[in-house]
C-alpha positions as CSV (number, residue, x, y, z in Angstrom):
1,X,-17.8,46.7,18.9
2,X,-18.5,43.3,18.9
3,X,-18.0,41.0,21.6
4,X,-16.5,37.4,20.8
5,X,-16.9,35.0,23.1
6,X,-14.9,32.4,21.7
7,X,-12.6,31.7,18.5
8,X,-11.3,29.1,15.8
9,X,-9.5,28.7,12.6
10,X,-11.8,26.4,10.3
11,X,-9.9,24.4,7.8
12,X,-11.3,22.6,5.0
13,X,-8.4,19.7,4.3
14,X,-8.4,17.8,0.7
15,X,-8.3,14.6,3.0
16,X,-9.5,15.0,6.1
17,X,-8.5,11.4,6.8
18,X,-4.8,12.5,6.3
19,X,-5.0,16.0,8.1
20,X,-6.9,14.8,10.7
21,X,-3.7,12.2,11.2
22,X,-1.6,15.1,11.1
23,X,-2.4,17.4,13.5
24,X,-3.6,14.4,16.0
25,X,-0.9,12.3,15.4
26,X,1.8,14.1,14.2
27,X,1.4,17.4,15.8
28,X,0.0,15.2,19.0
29,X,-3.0,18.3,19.1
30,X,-5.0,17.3,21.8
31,X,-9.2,17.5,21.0
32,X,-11.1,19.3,22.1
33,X,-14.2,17.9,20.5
34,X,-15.6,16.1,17.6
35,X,-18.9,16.3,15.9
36,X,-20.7,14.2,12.5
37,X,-19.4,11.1,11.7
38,X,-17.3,9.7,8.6
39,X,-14.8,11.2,6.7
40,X,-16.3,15.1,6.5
41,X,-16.9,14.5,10.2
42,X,-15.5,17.9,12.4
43,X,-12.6,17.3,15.0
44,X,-11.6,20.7,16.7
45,X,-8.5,20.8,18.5
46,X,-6.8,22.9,21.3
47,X,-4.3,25.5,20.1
48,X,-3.3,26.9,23.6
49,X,-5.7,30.3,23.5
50,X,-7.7,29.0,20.5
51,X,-9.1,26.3,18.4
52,X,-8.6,24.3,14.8
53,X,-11.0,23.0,13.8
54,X,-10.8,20.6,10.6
55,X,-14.1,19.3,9.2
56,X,-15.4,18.8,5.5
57,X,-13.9,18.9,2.5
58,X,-11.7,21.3,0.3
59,X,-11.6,21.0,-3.6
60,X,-8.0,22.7,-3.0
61,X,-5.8,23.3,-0.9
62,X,-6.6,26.5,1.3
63,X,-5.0,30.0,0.5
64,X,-1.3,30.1,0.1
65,X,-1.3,33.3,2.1
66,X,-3.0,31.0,5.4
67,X,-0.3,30.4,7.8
68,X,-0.5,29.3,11.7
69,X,1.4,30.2,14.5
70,X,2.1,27.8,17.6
71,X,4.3,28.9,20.3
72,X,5.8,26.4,22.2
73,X,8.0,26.0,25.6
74,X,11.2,24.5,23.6
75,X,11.2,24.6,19.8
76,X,14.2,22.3,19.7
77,X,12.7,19.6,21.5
78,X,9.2,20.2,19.3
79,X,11.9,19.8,16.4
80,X,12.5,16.8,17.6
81,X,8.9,15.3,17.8
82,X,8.1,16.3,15.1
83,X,10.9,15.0,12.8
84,X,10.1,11.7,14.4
85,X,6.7,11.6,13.3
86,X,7.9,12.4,9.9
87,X,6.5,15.7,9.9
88,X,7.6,18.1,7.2
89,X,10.6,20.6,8.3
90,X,10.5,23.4,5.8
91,X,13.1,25.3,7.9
92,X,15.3,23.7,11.4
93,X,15.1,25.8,14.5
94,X,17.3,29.2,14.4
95,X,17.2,32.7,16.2
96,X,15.6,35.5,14.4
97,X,17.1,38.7,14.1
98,X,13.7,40.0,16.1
99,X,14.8,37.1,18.8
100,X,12.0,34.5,18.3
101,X,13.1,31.1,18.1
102,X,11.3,29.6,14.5
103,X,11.0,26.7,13.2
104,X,8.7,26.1,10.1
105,X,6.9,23.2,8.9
106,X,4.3,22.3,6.7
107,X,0.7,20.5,7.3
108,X,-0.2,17.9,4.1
109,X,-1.9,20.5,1.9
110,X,0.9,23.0,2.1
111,X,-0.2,24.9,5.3
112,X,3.1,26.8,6.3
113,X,3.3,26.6,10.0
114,X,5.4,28.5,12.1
115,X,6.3,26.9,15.3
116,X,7.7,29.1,17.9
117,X,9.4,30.0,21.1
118,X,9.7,33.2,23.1
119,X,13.3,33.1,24.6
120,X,13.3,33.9,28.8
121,X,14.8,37.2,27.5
122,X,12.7,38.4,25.0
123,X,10.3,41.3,25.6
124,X,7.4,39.3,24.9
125,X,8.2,37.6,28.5
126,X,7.8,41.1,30.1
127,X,4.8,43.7,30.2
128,X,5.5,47.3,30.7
């Protein structure tokens, strides 16, 4: 087995400029740490237990089939933010049937983000 001592997603934006502006700004990531300089340059930021990191440059967007999952403490208040800051909502806030509060929303290449919150009731709140 190997053993991993530490994780990311790498994504390589169109324009880094304007990703970089979304998930720092938008998103209000905080960094973790950047690296190079100019436009290419890395920035990596915290995702609770992991990292993004968003550095170079794509000639398209990433994989249709890439999504990201961010659990939250109160999706409807993240709702909020986010709409604020202009951020596209693909989907408002609703219950699933599996009881996981989702909201979905969309980075500026078309990264489908799903942004989530684990009700005080749900079994993913308890271990067995």
């Amino acid at each position: 087995m190997v053993h991993v001592l530490s994780s990311r997603i790498l994504l390589r934006p169109t324009d880094p400029e304007r990703s970089r502006a979304f998930y720092g700004e938008s998103l209000g990531l905080p960094v973790h740490r950047e690296f190079g300089t100019g436009p290419e340059r890395g920035t990596v930021y915290f995702l609770g237990g992991g990292f993004l990191e968003v550095s170079g440059r794509g000639d398209a967007p990433p994989a249709p089939g890439l999504l990201l999952w961010l659990q939250v403490a109160d999706v409807r208040a993240a709702y909020e933010e986010v709409s604020a800051h202009g951020v596209e909502v693909l989907r408002a806030p609703r219950r699933e049937p599996w009881g996981l509060d989702e909201m979905w929303i969309s980075d500026p290449d078309g990264v489908r983000i799903a942004v989530v919150e684990v009700p005080e009731d749900h079994p993913l709140r308890f271990r067995p």
